[in-house]
C-alpha beads as a LAMMPS data file, in Angstrom:
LAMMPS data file: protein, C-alpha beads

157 atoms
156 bonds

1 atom types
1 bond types

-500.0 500.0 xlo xhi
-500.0 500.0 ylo yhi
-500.0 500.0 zlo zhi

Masses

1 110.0

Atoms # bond

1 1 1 153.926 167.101 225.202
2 1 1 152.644 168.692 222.202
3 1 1 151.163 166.603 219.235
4 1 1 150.268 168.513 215.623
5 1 1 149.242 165.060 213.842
6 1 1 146.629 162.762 214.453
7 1 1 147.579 160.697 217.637
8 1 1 145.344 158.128 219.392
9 1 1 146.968 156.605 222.319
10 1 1 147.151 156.107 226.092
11 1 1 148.515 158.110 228.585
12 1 1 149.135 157.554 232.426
13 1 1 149.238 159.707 235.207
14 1 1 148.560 158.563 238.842
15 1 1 147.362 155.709 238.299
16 1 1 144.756 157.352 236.097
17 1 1 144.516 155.615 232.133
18 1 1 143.336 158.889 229.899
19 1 1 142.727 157.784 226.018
20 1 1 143.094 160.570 223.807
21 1 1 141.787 160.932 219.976
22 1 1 143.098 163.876 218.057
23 1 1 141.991 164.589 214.650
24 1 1 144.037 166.067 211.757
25 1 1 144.821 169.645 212.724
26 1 1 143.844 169.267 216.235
27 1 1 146.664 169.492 219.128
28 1 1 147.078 168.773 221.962
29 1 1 149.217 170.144 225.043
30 1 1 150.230 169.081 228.672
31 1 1 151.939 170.869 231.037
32 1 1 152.978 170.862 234.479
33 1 1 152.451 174.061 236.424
34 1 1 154.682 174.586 239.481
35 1 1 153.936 176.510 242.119
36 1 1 156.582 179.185 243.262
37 1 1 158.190 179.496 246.600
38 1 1 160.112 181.932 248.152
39 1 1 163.947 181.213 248.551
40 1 1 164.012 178.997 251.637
41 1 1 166.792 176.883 253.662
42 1 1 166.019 173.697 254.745
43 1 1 166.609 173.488 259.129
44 1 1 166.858 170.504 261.530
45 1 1 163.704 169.782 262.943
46 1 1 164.883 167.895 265.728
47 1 1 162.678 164.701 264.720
48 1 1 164.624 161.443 264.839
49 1 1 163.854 159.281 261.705
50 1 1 165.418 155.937 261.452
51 1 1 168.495 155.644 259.971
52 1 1 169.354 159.379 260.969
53 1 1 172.621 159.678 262.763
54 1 1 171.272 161.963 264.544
55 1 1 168.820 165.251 264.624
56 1 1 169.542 168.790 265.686
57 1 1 166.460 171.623 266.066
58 1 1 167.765 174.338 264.802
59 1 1 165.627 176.907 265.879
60 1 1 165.532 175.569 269.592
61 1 1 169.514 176.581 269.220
62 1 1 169.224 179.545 267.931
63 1 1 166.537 180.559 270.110
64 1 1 168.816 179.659 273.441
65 1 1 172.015 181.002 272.319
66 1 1 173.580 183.249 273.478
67 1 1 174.706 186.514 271.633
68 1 1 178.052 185.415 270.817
69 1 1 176.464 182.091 269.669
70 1 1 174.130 183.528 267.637
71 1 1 177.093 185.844 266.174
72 1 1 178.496 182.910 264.988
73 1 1 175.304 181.239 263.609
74 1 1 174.224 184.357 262.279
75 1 1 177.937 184.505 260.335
76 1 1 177.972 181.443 258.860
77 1 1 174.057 181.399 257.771
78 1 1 174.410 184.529 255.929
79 1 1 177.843 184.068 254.056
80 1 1 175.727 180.172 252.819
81 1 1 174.228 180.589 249.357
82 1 1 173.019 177.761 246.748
83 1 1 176.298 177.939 245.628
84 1 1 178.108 175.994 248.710
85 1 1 176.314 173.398 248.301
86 1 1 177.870 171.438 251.090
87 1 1 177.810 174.003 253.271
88 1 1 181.098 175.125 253.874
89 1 1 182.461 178.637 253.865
90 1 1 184.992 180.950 254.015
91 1 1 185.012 183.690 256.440
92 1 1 188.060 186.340 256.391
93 1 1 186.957 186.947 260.046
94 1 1 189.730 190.341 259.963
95 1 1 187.670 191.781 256.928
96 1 1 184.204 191.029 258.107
97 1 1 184.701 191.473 262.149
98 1 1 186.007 194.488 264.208
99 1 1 188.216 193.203 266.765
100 1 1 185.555 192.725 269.582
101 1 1 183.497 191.064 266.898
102 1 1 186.670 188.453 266.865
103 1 1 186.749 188.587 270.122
104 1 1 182.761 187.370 270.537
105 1 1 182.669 185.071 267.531
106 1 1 185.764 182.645 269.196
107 1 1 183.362 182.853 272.392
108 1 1 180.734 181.810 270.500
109 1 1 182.628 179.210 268.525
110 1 1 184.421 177.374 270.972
111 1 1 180.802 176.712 272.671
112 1 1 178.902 175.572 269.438
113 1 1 182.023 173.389 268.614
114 1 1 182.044 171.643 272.219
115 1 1 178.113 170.643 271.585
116 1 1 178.909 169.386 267.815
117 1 1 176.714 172.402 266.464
118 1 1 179.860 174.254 263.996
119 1 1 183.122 173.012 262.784
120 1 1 186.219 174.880 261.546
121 1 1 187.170 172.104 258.366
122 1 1 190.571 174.866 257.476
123 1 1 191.783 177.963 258.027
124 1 1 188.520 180.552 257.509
125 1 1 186.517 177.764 256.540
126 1 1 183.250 177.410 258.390
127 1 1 180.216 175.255 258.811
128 1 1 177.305 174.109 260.946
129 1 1 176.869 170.563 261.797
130 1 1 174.666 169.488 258.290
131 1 1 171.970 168.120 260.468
132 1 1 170.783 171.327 261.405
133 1 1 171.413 173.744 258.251
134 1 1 170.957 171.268 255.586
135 1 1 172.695 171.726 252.617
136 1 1 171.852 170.929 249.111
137 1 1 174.292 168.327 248.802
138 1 1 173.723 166.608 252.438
139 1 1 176.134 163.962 251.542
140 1 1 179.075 165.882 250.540
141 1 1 178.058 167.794 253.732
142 1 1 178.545 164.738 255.800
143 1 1 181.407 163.850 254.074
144 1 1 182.734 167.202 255.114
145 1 1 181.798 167.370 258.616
146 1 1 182.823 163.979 259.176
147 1 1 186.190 163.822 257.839
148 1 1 186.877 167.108 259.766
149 1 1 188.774 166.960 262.925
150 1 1 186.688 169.780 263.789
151 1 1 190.347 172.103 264.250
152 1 1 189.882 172.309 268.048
153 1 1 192.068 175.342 268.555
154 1 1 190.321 178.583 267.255
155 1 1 193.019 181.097 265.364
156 1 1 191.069 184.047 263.631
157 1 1 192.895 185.204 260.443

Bonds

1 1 1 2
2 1 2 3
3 1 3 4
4 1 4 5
5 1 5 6
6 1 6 7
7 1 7 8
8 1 8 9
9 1 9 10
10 1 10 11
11 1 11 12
12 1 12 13
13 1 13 14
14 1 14 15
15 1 15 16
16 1 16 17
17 1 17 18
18 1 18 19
19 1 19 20
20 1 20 21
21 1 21 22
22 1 22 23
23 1 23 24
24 1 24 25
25 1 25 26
26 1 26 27
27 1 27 28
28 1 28 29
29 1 29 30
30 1 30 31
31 1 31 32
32 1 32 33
33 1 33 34
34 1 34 35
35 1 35 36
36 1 36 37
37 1 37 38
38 1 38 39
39 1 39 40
40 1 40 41
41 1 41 42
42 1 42 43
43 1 43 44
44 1 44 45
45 1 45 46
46 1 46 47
47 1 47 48
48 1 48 49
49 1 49 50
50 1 50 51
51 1 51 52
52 1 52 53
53 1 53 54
54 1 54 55
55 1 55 56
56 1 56 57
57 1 57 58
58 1 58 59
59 1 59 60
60 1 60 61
61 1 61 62
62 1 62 63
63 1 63 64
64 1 64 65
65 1 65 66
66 1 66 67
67 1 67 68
68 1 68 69
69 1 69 70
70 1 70 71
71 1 71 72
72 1 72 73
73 1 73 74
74 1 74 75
75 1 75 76
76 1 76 77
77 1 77 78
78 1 78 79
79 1 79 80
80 1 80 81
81 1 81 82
82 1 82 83
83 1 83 84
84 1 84 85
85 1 85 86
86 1 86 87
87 1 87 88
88 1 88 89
89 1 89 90
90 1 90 91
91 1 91 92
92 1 92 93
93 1 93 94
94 1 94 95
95 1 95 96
96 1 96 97
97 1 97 98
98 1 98 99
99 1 99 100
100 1 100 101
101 1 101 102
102 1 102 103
103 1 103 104
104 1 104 105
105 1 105 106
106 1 106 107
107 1 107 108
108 1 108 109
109 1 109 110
110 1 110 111
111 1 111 112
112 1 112 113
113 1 113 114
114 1 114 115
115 1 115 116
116 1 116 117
117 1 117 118
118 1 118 119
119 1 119 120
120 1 120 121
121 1 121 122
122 1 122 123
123 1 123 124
124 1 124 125
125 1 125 126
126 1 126 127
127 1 127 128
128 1 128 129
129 1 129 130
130 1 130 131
131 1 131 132
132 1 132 133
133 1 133 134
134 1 134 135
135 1 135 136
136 1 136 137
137 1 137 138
138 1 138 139
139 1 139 140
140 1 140 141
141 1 141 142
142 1 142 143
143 1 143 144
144 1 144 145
145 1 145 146
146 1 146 147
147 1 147 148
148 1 148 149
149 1 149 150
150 1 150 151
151 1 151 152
152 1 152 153
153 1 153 154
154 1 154 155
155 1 155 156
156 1 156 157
């Protein structure tokens, strides 16, 4: 807020009453300052609130995966940007895998899938489960996740 004329009023902020008294050709400015953070991605901590469906750790996963696992987890989190905001992507697995890679990453699938950690909602469209990589749009996440059949039968490309 910036005032240039004379202003006498109130103003609240946390429960704390602040009365200002500006003369002519005084002014007055507020600002917020924000601190900066570094680009993050919010992860399952594993903690059960209630009302959660359910809770997911996912740093425990990743930790105890195993390499074809983590393939897959590794995938998924690095094609997810700010812009898929419910979390699902597309993954040309033929362009971005050599055909070992394919080889490891339906290995690696087919295990996350049978614990409810990734789902396959179409054809080269990825995600994991929204309670562990949450996404910016949780809901439409859900949404996703839970109107998926989850495409049980893994066919690269």
């Amino acid at each position: 807020m910036v005032f240039k004329r004379k202003y006498t009023g109130v103003l609240m902020s946390d429960n704390i009453i602040t009365q200002i008294v500006l003369k002519p050709g005084e002014s007055l400015s507020v600002s917020k300052q924000y601190t900066t953070k570094p680009r993050f991605r919010m992860i399952g901590s594993g903690e059960m609130r209630i009302g959660d469906g359910q809770s997911i750790d996912l740093l425990d996963v990743a930790m105890d995966a195993t390499k074809a696992e983590q393939l897959v987890l590794r995938t998924i989190k690095d094609t997810v940007t700010y812009a898929h905001s419910d979390g699902e992507v597309y993954l040309p697995l033929s362009e971005l895998l050599t055909k070992t890679g394919i080889e490891q990453f339906s290995r690696g699938f087919k295990s996350l899938q049978l614990r409810g950690l990734v789902k396959r909602t179409k054809r080269s469209h990825y995600m994991i489960n929204p309670y562990g990589l949450i996404p910016s749009d949780f809901q439409k996440a859900l949404e996703l996740w839970n109107s998926s059949d989850g495409q049980s039968v893994f066919t690269p490309n």
